[in-house]
C-alpha positions in Angstrom: -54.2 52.9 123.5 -55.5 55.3 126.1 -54.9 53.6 129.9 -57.4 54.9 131.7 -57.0 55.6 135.8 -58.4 53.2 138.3 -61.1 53.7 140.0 -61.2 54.4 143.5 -63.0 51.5 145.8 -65.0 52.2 148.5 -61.7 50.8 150.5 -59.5 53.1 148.7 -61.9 56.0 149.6 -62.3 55.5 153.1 -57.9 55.4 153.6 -57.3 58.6 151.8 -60.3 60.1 153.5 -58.9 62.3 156.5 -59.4 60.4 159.9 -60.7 62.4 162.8 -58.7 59.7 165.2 -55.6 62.4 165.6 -57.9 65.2 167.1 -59.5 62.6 169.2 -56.1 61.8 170.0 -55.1 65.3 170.8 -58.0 65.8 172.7 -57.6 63.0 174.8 -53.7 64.1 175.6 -55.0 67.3 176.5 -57.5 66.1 179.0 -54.7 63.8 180.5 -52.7 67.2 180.6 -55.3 68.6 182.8 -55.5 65.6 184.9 -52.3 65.6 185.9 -52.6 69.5 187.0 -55.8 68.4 188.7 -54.0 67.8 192.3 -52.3 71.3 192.2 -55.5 73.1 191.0 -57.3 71.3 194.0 -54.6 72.2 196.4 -54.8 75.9 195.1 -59.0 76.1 195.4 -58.7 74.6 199.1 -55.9 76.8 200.6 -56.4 80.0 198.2 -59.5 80.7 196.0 -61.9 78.9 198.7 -60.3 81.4 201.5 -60.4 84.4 199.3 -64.0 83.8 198.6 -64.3 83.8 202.3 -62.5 87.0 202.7 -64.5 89.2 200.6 -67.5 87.6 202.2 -66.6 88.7 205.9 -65.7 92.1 204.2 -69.4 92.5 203.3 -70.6 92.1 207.2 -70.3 94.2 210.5 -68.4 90.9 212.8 -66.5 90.9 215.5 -65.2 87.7 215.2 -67.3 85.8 218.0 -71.1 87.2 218.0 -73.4 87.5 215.3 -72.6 89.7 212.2 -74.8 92.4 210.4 -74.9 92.9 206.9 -73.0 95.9 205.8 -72.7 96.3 202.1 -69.4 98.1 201.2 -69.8 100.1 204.0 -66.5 98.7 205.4 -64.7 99.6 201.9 -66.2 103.3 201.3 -64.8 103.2 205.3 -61.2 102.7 203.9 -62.0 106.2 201.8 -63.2 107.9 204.2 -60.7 107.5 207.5 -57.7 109.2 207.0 -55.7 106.6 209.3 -56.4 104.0 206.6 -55.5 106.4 203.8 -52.4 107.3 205.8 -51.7 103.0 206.0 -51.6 103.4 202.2 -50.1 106.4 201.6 -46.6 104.8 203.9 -46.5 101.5 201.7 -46.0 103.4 199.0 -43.5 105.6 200.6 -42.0 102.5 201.6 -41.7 101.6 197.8 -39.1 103.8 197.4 -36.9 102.8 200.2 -38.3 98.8 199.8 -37.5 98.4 195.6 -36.0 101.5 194.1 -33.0 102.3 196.3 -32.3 98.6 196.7 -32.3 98.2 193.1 -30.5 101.3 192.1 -27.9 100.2 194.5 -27.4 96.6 193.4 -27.0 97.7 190.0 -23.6 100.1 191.1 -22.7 97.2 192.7 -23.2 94.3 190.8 -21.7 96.5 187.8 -18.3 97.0 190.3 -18.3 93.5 191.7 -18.5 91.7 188.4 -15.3 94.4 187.1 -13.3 93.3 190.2 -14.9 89.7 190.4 -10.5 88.4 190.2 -9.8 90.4 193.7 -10.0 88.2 196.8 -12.9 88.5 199.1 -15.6 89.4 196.6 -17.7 86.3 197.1 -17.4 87.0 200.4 -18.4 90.5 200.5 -21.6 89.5 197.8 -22.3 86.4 200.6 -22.6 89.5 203.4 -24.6 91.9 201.5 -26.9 88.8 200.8 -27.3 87.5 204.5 -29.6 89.5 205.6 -32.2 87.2 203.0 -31.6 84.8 205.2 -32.3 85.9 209.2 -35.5 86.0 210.3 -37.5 89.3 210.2 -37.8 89.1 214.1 -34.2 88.7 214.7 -34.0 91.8 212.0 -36.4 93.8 213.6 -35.0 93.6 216.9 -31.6 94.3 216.2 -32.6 97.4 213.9 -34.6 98.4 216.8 -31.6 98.1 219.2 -29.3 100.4 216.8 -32.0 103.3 216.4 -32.6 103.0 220.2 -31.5 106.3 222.0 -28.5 105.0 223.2 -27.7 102.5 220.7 -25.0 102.5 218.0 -26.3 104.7 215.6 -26.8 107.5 218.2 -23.1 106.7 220.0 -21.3 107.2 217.0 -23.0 110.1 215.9 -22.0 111.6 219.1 -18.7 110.2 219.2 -17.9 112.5 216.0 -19.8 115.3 217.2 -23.2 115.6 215.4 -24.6 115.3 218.9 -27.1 117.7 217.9 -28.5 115.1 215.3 -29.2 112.2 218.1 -33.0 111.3 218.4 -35.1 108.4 218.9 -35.3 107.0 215.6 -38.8 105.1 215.6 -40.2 107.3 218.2 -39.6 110.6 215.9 -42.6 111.0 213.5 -40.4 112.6 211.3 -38.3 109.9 211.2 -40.0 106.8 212.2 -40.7 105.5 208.6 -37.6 106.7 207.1 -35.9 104.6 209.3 -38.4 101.7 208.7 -37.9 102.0 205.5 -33.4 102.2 205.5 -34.1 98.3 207.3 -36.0 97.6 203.9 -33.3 99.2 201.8 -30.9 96.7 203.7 -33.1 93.9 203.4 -33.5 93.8 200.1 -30.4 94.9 198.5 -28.8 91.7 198.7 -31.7 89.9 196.7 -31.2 92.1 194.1 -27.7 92.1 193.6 -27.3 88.5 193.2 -30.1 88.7 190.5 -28.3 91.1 189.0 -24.6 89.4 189.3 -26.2 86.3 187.5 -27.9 88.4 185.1 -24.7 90.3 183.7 -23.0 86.3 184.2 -25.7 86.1 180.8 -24.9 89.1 179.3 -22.8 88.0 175.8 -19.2 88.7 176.5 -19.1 90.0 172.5 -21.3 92.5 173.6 -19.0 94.4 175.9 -16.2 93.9 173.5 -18.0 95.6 170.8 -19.0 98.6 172.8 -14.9 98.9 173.9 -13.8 98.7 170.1 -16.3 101.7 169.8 -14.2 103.5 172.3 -17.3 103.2 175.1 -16.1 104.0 178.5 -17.1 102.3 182.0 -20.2 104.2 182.0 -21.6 104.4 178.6 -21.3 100.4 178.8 -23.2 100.2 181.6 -25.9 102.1 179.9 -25.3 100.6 176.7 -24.7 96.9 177.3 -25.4 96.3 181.2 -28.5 98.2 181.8 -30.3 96.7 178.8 -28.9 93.1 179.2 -30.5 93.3 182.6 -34.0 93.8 181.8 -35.4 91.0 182.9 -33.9 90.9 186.0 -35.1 94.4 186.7 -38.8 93.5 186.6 -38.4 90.5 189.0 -36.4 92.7 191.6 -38.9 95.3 191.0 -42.1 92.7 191.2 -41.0 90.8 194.7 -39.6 94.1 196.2 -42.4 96.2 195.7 -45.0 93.2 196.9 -42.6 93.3 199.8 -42.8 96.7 200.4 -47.2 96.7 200.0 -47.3 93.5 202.4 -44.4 94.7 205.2 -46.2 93.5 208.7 -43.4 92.1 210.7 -40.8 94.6 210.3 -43.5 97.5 211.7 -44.7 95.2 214.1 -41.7 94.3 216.2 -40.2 97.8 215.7 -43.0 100.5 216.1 -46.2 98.8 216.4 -47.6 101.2 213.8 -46.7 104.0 215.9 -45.5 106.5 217.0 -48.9 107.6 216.6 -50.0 106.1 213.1 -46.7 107.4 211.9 -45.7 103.6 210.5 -49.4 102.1 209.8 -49.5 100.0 206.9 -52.6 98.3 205.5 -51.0 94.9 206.3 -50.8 95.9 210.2 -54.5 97.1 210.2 -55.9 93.7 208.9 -54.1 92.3 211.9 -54.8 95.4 214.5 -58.4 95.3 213.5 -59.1 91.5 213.4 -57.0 90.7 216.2 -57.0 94.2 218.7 -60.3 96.2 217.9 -62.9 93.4 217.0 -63.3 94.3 213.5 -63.2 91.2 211.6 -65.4 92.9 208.5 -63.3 95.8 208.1 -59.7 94.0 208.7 -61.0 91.9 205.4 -62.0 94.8 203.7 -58.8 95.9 203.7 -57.2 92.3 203.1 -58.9 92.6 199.6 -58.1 96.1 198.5 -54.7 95.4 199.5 -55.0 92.1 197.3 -55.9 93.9 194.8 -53.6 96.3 195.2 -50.8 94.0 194.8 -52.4 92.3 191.7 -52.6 95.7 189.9 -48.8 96.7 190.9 -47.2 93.2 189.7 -49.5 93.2 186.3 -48.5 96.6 185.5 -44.6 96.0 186.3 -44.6 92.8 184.4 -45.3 95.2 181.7 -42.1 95.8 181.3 -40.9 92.3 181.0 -39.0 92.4 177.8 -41.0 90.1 175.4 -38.9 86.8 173.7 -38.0 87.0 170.4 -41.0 86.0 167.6 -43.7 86.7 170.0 
């Protein structure tokens, strides 16, 4: 005798029919997601986006900052292409580049590679501690003191004479062969020390089976640098690389308590026009005009270094 299959009830349909209550559900947790960012995104409108907007507003007009301003159309940016003093502002931070992010980085990788060989010895925390303090002293206070060495009869020109180069001795800042040089050596000593302690945590990460591979296949100190060290510190690379160079594009304190752009327009940078031409010269329009392009400026630099970001595994 056959047995034939129930059949399904209106009851029995609606339970195995799929429920759109889990969607809802996900829906509603993703709203509360967005709630709860809701105080950070307001935060960030008020004291960023709501400014910025303002910025490339002012950019647009002729203003001086008290009267009443003109309408000028990009005439402040195509301004920026046309004076050489502003193309000379941009030309110096990226001079500045090299001395702000590649020497610093190149150097903090010799040492971090040294230190964490000879991290046993005494007095290598403290010697990783000094080569990190200057991260930790105001610029002013950096600025002044740098300014007191290159000085003509500070230390830097003593003890050249002292050994006889004599003949080398100059005013430091007030050379324009050798104003943003030395500008940028106080960047190169600035930033080393952020780099190296990136660096000293990011060979802490480094696998220890990965050095003891590359000694079983007879690799010496500096083909396991290449090999293991270099590549292990990837990551770390691109974030030295991101806040140096941002610091090297944005530098207005260092150049303004050591040189005042000068001499000349030997040490402009775009981030000491904004403030020379808002604050000195009355032009509010083209002091923002700059802000921006220097804005965007950064933004281009940091999204093409995060480029090389090494991506996580499965993505």
């Amino acid at each position: 005798m056959a047995v034939t299959a129930p059949r399904p009830t209106a009851r029995n349909r609606r339970a195995d029919a799929p429920s759109g209550r889990p969607a809802r559900r996900r829906g509603r947790i993703q709203w509360k997601g967005y709630l709860y960012a809701l105080p950070a995104l307001a935060v960030l409108t008020a004291f960023l986006l709501v400014p910025l907007g303002q910025l490339v507003q002012i950019s647009l007009y002729h203003w001086d900052g008290v009267s009443a301003s003109t309408w000028a159309g990009l005439a402040n940016y195509t301004e920026i292409a046309r004076n050489p003093q502003l193309r000379a502002g941009f030309l110096h931070s990226f001079v500045l580049i090299l001395f702000f992010a590649v020497f610093p980085i190149v150097l903090a990788l010799l040492l971090a590679a040294v230190t964490t060989r000879a991290s046993r010895l005494r007095g290598v925390s403290f010697f990783r501690a000094l080569i990190f303090l200057p991260q930790v002293v105001a610029m002013v206070v950096t600025a002044t003191a740098w300014t007191a060495i290159y000085a003509p009869d500070g230390i830097l020109n003593t003890a050249l004479r002292t050994i006889g180069l004599k003949a080398v001795t100059r005013p430091w800042l007030g050379d324009f062969s050798t104003a943003l040089p030395a500008v940028g050596l106080i960047g190169t000593w600035l930033e080393i020390g952020l780099c190296l302690v990136l660096f000293t945590a990011g060979i802490g990460q480094i696998p220890a089976e990965l050095y003891e591979a590359a000694r079983i296949d007879g690799a010496g100190v500096v083909r396991e640098f290449f090999a293991v060290t270099l590549p292990g510190l990837r990551g770390q690379i691109t974030v030295a690389l991101t806040l140096t160079v941002i610091a090297a594009l944005r530098t207005f304190d260092l150049v303004y308590v050591a040189t005042h752009g000068g001499p000349g327009n030997a040490t402009s940078l775009p981030a000491f026009e904004v403030y020379n031409r808002a604050f000195g010269t009355g032009q509010v329009g083209s002091a923002c005009a700059i802000a921006v392009v220097l804005t965007v400026l950064i933004l281009i630099v940091t999204i093409l270094i995060t480029k090389l970001q090494p991506k996580e595994d499965g993505t």
